[in-house]
N, C-alpha and C positions, 0 to 999 in steps of 0.2 A: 117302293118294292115290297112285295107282299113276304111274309113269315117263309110262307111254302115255296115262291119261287124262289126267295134266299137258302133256304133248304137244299131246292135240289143244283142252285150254282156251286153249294158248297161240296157235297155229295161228288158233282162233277171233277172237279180240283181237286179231292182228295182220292178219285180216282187218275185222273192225269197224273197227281206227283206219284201214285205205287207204280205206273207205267214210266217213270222217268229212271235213268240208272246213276243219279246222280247217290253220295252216300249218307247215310244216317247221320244224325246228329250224335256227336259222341257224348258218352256216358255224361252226366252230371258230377261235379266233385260235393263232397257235404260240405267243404268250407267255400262260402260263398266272397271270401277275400284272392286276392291276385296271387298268384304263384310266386313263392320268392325263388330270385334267379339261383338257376341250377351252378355249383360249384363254390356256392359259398353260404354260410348257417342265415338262420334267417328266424322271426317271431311271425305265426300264421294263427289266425282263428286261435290267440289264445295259448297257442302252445308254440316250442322251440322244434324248426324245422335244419332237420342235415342237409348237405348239399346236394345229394340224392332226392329230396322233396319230401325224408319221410319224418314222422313225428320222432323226434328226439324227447327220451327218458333218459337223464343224467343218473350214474349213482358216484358219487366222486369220495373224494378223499380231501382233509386239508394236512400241509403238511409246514411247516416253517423250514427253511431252508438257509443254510451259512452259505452266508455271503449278499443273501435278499432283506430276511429277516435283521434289520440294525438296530443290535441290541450293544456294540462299545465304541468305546470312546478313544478318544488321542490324545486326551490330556492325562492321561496317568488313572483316572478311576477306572472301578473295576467292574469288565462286562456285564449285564444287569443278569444273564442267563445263557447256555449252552445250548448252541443251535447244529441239532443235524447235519452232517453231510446229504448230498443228496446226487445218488450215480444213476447208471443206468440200470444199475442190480434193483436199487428200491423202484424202480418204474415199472420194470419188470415184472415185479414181483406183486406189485400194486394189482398193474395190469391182469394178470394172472389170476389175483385173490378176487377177481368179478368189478373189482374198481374201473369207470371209464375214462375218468376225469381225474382231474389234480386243481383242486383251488390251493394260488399259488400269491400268500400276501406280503405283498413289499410296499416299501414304506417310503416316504415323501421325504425323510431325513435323507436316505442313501440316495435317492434320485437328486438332490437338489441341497445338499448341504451349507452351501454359504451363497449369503444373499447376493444377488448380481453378478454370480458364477454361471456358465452353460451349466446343462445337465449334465451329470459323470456320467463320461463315456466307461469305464469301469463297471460302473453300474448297471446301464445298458446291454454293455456287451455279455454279463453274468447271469440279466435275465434272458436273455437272444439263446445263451446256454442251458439253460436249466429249459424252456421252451421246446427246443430241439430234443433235448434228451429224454424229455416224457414224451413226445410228439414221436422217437425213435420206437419206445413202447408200446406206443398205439394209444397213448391218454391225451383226452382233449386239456387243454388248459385255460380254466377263468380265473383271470387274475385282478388281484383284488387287493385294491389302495385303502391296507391297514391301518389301523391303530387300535390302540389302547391304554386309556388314561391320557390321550390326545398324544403326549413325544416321551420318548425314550429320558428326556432332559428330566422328566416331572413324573413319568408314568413308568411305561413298558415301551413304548413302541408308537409310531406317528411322523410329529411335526416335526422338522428342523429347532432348532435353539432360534432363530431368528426368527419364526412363525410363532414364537409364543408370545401370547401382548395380552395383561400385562408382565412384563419380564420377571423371570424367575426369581421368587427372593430366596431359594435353596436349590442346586442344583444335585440328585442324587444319581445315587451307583448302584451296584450287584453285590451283594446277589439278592435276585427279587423274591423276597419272602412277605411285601407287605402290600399283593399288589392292591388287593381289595380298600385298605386304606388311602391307597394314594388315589385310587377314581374318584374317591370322595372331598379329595383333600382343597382347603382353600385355594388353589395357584391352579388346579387342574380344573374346578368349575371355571375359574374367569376365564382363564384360556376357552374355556368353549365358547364363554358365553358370549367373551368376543368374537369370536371363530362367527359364531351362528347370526350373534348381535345385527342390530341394524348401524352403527357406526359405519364412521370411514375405515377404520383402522379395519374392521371385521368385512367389508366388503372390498378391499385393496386384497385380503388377504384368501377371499375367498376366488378371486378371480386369477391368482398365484397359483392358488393347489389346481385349480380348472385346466391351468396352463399346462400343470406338471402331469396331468391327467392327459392330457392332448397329443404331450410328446411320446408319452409312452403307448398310445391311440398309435402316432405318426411310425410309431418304432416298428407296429408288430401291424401294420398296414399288408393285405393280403394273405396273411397266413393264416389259412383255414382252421387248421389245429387250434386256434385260440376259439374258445367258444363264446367267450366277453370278455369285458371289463367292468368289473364291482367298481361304481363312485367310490362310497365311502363306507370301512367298517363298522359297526356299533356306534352310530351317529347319537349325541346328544341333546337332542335341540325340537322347541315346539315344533308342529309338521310343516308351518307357514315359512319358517324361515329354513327348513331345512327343502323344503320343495326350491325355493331360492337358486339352492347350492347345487342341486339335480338339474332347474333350467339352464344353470353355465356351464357347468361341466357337461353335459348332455351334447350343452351347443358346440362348444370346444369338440367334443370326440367327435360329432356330426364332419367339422369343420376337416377334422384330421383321417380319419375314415369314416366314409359316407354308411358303410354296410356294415359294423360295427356292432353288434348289439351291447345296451350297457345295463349292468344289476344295478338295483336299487335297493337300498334298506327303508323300512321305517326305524321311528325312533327306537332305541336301544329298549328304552323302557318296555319295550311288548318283551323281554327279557322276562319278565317279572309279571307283570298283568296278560302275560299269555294273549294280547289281540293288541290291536292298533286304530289308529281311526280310518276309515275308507275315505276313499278319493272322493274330494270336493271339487275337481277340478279339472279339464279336459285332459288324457292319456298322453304320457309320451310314445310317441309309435319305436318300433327296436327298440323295448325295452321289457327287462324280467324284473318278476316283483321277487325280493331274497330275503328273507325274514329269517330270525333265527330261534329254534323252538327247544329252549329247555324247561318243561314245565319241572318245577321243582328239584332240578338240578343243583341250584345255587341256594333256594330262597326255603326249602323244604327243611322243616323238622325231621329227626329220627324215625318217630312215630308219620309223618305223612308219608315221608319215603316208604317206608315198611309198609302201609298200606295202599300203595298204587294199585288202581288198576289199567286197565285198557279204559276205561270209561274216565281216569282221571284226565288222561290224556288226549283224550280227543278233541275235546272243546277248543285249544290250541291249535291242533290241526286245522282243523270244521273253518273257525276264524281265520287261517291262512289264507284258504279257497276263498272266503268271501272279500276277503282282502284283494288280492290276487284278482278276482273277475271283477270290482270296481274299478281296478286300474286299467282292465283288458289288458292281462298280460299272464305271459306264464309264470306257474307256481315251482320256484327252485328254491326250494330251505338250505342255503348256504353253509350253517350250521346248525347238527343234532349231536347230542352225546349225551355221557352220563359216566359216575366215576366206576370203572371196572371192576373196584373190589366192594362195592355195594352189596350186599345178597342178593338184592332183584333186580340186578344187572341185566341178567339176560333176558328175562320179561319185560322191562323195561322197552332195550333197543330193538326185540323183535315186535312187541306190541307200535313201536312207532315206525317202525317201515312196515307195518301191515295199514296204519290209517293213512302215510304216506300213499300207498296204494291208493286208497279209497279215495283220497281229494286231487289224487292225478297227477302227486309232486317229484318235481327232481330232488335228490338233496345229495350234501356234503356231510360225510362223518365227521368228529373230532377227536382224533387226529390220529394221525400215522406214529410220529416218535416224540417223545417230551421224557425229558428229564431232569425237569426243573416244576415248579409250580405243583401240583397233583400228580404229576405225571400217570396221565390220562393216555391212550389207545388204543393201539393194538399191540403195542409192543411193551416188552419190562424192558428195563438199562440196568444193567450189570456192572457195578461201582468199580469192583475189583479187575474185571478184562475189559471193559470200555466197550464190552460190547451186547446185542440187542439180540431179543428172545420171542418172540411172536406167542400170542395169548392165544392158546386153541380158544378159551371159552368166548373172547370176542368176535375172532372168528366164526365161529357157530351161532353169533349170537345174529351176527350179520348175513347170514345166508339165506338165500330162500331166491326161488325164479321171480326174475319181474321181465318187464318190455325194456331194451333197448334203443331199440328200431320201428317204427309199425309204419307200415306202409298206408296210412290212411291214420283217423282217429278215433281214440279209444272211447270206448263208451262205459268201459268195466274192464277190468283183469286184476286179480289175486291167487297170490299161493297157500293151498293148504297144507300146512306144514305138517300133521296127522297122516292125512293120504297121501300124500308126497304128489300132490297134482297141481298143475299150471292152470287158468284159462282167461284168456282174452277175447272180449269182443271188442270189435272194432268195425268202425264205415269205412269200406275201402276208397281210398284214393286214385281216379283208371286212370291218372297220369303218371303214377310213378309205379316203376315195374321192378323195383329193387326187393330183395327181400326179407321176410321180417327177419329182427336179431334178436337172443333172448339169452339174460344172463342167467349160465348155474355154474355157481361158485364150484369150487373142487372140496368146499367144507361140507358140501349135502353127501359125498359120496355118490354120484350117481354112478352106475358103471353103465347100465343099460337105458336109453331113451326111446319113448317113444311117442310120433305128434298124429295128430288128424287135425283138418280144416275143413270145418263141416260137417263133420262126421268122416270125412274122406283121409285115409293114411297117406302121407307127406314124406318124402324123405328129411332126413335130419343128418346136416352137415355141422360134427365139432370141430371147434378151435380152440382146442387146449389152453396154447399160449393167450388166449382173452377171456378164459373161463364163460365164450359164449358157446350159441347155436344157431345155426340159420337155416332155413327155412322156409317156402311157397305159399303164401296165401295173400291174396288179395286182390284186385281188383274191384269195380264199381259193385257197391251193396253190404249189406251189413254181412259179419263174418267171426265165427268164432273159432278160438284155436286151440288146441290144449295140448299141453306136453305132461305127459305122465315118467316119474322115474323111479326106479328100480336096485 
């Protein structure tokens, strides 16, 4: 067949199809991977999707909670430290101060206390509670299988007494005033380095915690409110043998709910070297990369702290994202913070949810209430009434519009905290028709809003009670939005 006569057969056919009433081909999505099913969260193109199919931007809270957090004992010693109540007031109120999320860490001791015992049903039933009661708030919950210094028995917080090998040759108490020495301590390396080890004894024990991991998978099966489950906190261990401990428990949660998304840490050590090493090794799919980024929070002099800047801090960001897309997975920094009575406190925590912006990240504060250790958050404790006092300055420090919700994916959005302006662009997604959501705290003052998309005026629906706003834009095509306040 000749060039020309293929020409005009094609010519002809692409005039029969305009003369056909048959309909167009719908729009194109930008993300070239499968729709995760509608009514449950889900990891797409890299980022965490809502059930509505739209990009989920976490900004969360961590909070320790009495009765999850197992910090005492039954043999007569004394508590390591004072844990929070937690109602429906703090959820509320969470909710309200722009928070969406509650990461929410309990521990493998309260789950599973004596060896060859079921799981406490006590314990279960306390998280099913605390769950429910953020969930009444309107906060997602990622819950997340703590520790620190490996168990409560040697550290703060973890393993069971019977998960420690080799066995404790001190077992200590409260009040925790030394915890930084005891992470270091002889009895709490072995402990890991069984834990991590290639031994029997370290892989008997690794497919124990999997287990314990699986049940509480099986517990909170269906309920959307959960937005994960963190493997393991502040993991100790070379990346080989800790990927190890990600392949069981992974498998385990798969086993127990199939739609599950699970976090992941790298080693603890990115603590301190601010990066980690990038995947050598095929993705696990449903799953988010959770790093925790305190540049010079712990490890800082006087003099470095005093002179941060925005530029000190980026490189740990920068290294998250590159971390994060070697895994193919979203970027959720589990933990941020810094101590509140710092002088460059509040440069600090707004300079790292502005680079948070920039590398696309969800993150978790540090923390809600502590009155033990630094006593660190947003709140002071009051020795004399027992009771809690909200830090305007952290507050404020924490404020500023970000995305929620985007009905498609981002390409860019930041807030100027100068001009008091929003903007996001974004590629719309034409299959989801929900609309965007965007948090402004009640710390900005705004009283008057006002959005365009596209240049075109939007109406703007507030929800007080979630310190959001919602809003119309999207469909197939790039799209940028700005919310300007007043």
């Amino acid at each position: 067949m000749s060039l020309k006569h293929h020409a005009l057969l094609l010519l002809g056919h692409v005039a029969l199809l305009a003369g056909c009433s048959s309909p167009s081909s719908p729009p194109a999505s930008p993300c070239a991977e499968p729709e995760v099913a509608r009514g449950s969260r889900g990891v797409r193109c890299g980022h965490l999707v809502d059930p509505e199919g739209r990009v989920e931007l976490l900004f969360g809270i961590n909070a320790r909670v009495e009765g999850l957090f197992d910090v005492t004992f039954d043999d007569g010693r004394t508590p390591l430290e004072p844990i929070p109540a937690f109602t429906l007031e703090d959820a509320s109120r969470m909710r309200a101060l722009g928070f969406d999320s509650l990461r929410l860490p309990i521990n493998w001791s309260g789950l599973e206390p004596t060896d060859g015992e079921p799981f406490s049903e006590p314990y279960l039933s306390r998280l099913d509670e605390v769950v429910s009661t953020a969930a009444e708030a309107g906060l997602s919950v990622l819950v997340d299988f703590h520790q620190d210094a490996y168990s409560k028995e040697i550290g703060e917080d973890g393993a069971p007494l019977w998960a420690i090998v080799p066995a404790p040759e001190a077992l200590l108490e409260g009040p925790l005033t030394d915890l930084e020495e005891r992470r270091q301590s002889p009895q709490v390396l072995a402990a890991f380095s069984t834990f991590f080890g290639p031994s029997e004894a370290g892989a008997g024990l690794r497919t124990r915690y999997a287990r314990a991991v699986a049940a509480v998978a099986a517990r909170l099966r269906g309920r959307s409110e959960v937005v994960g489950i963190e493997a393991f906190n502040e993991p100790l261990s070379p990346s080989a043998y800790l990927d190890a401990l990600h392949d069981e428990v992974i498998a385990r949660v798969r086993e127990a709910d199939p739609e599950r998304v699970v976090f992941f840490e790298p080693d603890a050590l990115r603590n301190v070297f601010d990066k980690a090493t990038l995947a050598t090794r095929e993705p696990w799919p449903l799953t988010a990369y959770a790093p925790h980024v305190y540049t010079l929070a712990f490890t800082g002099t006087d003099a470095q702290r005093a002179a941060i800047t925005k530029e000190t801090l980026r490189p740990s960001n920068e290294a998250a994202r590159d971390e994060a897309e070697s895994w193919r997975a979203p970027l959720v920094i589990t933990e941020f913070g810094y101590d509140p009575d710092r002088p460059e406190f509040s440069d600090y925590i707004a300079w790292q949810l502005e680079l948070q912006d920039d590398v696309h990240a969800s993150s978790y504060f540090w923390l809600w209430k502590e009155q033990s250790q630094d006593s660190w958050g947003i709140h002071d404790f009051d020795p004399e009434t027992g009771g809690w006092k909200e830090r305007p300055e952290v507050l404020s420090a924490l404020a500023r519009v970000a995305p929620e919700r985007i009905p498609g994916f981002p390409v860019r959005y930041g807030y100027d905290r100068s001009a008091r302006r929003f903007e996001l662009t974004f590629d719309g997604e034409p299959a989801v028709d929900a609309q965007a959501v965007l948090r402004v705290p009640p710390a900005l003052g705004a009283t008057n809003l006002s959005a365009a998309c596209d240049g075109e005026s939007v109406v703007v629906t507030r929800e007080e009670a979630h310190a959001a706003v919602r809003l119309r834009c999207g469909g197939a095509g790039r799209h940028t939005l700005v919310l300007s306040l007043e």
